[in-house]
C-alpha positions in Angstrom: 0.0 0.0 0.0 0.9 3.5 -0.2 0.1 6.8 0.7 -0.2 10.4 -0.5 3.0 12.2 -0.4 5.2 8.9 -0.8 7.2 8.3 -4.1 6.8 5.0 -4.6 7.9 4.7 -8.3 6.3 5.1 -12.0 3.6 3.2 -12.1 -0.5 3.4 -12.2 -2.1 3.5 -8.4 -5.2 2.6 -7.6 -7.1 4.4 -5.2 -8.4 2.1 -1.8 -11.6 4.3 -1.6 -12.8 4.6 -5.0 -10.9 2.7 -7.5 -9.5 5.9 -9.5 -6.3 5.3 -11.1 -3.7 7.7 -10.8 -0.5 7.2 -13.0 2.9 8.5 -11.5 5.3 8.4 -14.8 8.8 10.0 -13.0 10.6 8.3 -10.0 10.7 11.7 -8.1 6.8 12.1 -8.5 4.5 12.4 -5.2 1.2 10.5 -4.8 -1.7 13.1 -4.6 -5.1 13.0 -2.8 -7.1 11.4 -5.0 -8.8 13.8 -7.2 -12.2 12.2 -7.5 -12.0 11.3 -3.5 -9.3 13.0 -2.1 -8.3 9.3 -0.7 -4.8 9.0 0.2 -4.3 5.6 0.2 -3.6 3.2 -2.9 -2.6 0.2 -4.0 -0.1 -0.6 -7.3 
């Protein structure tokens, strides 16, 4: 699992609460809230 505000890689996250995927496409990028939820927690 991980949480907004980690960097935990490129790669498409799935949000816990709501299912929206997020995709993080640079190692140095932060998750954000999720922006249909504002969730902050995902899985890959």
């Amino acid at each position: 699992m991980s949480t907004t505000g980690e960097k935990p890689g490129i790669g498409i996250y799935t949000c816990k609460n709501c299912g929206t995927s997020v995709l993080l496409d640079d190692n140095s990028d932060r998750l954000p809230p999720c922006p249909k939820c504002s969730g902050t927690e995902y899985r890959p």
